[in-house]
C-alpha positions in Angstrom: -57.1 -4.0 101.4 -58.2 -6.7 99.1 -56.7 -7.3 95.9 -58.5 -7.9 92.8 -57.4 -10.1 89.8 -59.1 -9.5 86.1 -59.3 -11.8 83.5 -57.5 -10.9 80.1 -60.6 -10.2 78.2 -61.3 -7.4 81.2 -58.1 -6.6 81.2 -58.4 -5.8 77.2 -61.2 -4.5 77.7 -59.9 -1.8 80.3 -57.0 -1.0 78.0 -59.4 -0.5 74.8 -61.4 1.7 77.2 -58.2 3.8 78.3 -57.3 4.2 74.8 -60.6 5.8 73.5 -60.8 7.9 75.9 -56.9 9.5 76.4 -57.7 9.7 72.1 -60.7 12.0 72.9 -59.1 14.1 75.7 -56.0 14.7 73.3 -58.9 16.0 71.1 -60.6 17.9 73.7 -57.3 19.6 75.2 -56.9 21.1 71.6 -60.1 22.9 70.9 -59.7 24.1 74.9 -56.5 25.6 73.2 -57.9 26.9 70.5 -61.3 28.0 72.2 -59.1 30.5 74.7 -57.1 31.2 72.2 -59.9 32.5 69.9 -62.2 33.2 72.5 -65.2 31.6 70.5 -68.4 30.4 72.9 -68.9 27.3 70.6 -65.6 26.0 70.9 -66.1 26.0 74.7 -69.4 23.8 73.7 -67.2 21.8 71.6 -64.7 20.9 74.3 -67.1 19.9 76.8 -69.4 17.4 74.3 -66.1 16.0 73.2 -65.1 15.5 76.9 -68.2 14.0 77.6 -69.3 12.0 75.2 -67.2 9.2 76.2 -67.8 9.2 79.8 -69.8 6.1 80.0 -66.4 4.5 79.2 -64.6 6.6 81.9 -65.3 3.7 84.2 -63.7 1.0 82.1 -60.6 3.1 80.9 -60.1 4.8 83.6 -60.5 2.0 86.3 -58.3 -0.1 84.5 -55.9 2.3 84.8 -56.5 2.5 88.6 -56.1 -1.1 89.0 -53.1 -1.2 87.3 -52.1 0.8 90.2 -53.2 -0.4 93.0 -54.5 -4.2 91.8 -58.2 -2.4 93.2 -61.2 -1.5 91.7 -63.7 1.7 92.7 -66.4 1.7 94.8 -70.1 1.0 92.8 -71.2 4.8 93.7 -68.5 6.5 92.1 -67.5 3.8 89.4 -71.7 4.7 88.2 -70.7 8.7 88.7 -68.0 8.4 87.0 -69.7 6.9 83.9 -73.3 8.4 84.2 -72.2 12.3 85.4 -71.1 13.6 82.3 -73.3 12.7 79.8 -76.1 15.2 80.2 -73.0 17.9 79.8 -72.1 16.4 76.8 -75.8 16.3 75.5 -76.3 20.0 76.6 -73.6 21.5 74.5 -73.8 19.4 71.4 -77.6 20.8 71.3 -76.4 24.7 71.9 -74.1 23.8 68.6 -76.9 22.7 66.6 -79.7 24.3 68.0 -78.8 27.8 66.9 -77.1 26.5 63.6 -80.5 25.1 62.5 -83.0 25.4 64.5 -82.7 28.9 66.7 -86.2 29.6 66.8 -86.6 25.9 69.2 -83.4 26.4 71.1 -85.2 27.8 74.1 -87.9 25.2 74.7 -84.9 22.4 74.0 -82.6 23.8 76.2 -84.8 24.1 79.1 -86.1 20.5 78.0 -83.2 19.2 78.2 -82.0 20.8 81.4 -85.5 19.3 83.2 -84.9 15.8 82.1 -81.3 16.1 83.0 -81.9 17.1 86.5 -84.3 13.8 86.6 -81.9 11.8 86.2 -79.3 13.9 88.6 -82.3 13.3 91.3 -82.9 9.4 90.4 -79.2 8.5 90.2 -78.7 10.0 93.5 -81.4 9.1 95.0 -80.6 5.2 94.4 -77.3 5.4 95.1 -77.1 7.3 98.5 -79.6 7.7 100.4 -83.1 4.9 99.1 -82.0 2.5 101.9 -82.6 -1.4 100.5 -83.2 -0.4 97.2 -82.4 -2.6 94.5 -79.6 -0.7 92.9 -78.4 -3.5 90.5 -81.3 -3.5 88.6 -82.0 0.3 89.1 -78.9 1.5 87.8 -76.9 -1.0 86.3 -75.1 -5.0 87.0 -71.6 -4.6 86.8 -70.4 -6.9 83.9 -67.0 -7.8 85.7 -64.8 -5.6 88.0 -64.7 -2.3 85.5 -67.4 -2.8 82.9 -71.4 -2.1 83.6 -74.8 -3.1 82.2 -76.9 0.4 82.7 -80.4 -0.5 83.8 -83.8 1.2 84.7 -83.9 5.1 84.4 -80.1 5.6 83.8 -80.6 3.2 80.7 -83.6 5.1 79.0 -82.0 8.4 79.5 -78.4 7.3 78.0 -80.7 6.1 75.4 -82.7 9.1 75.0 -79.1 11.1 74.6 -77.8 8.6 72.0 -80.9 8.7 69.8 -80.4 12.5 69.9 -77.5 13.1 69.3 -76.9 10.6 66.6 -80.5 12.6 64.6 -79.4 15.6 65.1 -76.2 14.7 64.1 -77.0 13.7 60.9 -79.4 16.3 60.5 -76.1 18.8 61.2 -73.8 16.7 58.7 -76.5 16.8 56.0 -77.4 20.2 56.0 -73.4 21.0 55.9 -73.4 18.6 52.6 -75.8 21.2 50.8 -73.4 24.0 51.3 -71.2 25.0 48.3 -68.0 25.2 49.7 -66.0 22.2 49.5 -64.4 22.9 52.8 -67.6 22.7 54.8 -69.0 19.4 52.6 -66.2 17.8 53.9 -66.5 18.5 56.9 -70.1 17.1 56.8 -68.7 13.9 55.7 -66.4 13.6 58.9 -69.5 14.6 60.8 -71.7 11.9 59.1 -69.3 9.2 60.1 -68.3 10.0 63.3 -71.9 10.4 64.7 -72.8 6.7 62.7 -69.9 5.0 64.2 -70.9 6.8 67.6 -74.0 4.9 67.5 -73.1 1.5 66.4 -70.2 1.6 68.8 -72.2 2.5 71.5 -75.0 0.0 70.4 -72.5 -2.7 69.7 -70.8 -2.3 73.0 -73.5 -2.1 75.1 -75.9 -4.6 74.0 -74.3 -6.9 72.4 -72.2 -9.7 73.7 -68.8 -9.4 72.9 -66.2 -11.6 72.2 -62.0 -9.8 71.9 -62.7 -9.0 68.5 -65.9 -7.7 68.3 -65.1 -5.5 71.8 -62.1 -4.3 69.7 -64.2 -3.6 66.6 -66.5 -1.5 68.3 -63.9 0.4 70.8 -62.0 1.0 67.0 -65.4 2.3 66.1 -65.2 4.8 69.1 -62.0 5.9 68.4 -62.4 7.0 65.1 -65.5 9.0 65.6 -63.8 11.3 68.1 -61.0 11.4 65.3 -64.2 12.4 62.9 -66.0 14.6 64.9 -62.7 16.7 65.7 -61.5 16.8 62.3 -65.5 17.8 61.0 -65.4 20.5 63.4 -62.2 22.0 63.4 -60.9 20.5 60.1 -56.9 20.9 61.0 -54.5 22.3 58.2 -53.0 18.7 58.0 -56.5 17.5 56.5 -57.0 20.8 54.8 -53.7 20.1 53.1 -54.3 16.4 52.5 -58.2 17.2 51.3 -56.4 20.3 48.6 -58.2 22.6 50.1 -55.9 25.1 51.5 
């Protein structure tokens, strides 16, 4: 057993990274409630892209928290699952929420799009990490930063890319389109949508390619934070907002 010690910017970095992501899974346990409760398929869809959209940050949140533990940090393999698994889930179901809201007429050749590219990247990332003896995984799949933080290289980069660049158009193609509508409830809602898939990106941008200093790291993880706090209330807009906003 070897112990491992982290330096306070990891270390604040970890407990950023815990914080963003407990935030999105309080989020995510309420729309599960409310999706059974209701029984309504795009809640279901809901709950998993809110799940999943901050697993690239699992590794850093969540293997803080795991070193707090145990003073130890994962093994590479599943500190990159961890990070890498969920994102074509969360990419899925955000699409089978737009897709038929704007767009049914494309949601076949999308979907199945989608599912082809994500099973590509299933296929590379295990391929690299299991069984391509003396491959050159670091630069293949990512350089871990320090003990719980990762630079994504090669394949895995392009397609976390590929999800953010999507998501944050069709986003904002969503958002907009819910800003034309005439009731005031739903133009709200629009606005929440507009800034949580903005802050989305620049967090995700910020965080992962630029450096960062403890104020910058906690600018963009703030940025994180509030977009699941946006993109909950824009969906679901809770009676607390409804009451702040007038509009019960």
């Amino acid at each position: 057993m070897m112990f491992v010690a982290l330096d306070d910017f990891t270390q604040l970095s970890g407990l950023f990274g815990l914080i963003t992501i407990l935030i999105a899974w309080f989020y995510s346990i309420i729309v599960l409630y409310k999706a059974i409760k209701e029984k309504q398929k795009i809640l279901y869809y809901f709950f998993f892209a809110v799940m999943f959209t901050m697993s690239p940050w699992y590794p850093s949140g969540l293997g803080y928290l795991y070193w707090l533990i145990t003073r130890e940090v994962f093994e590479y393999p599943f500190y990159v699952l961890l990070g890498t698994i969920g994102v074509p889930f969360a990419l899925y179901s955000w699409l089978q929420i737009y897709l038929p809201a704007l767009h049914p007429n494309k949601k076949e050749i999308v979907t199945i799009s989608t599912i082809i590219f994500s099973i590509v990247f299933y296929v590379y990332l295990i391929f690299f990490l299991f069984i391509a003896p003396g491959a050159p995984v670091d630069e293949l799949i990512g350089i871990k930063r320090n003990a719980i933080d990762i630079d994504y290289k090669g394949f895995v980069l392009v397609f976390l890319a590929f999800s953010l660049l999507v998501s944050t158009i069709t986003g904002n193609d969503f958002s907009i389109a819910s800003l034309k509508v005439k009731d005031p409830a739903i133009r709200w809602k629009g606005r929440f949508l507009i800034l949580s898939f903005n802050l989305f990106a620049i967090g995700a941008i910020g965080d992962g390619f630029i450096p960062l200093t403890p104020i910058t790291l906690i600018i963009f993880r703030s940025f994180m934070l509030l977009s699941s706090t946006f993109y909950y209330i824009g969906f679901i807009m809770p009676k607390w907002m409804k009451k702040i906003l007038s509009l019960e």
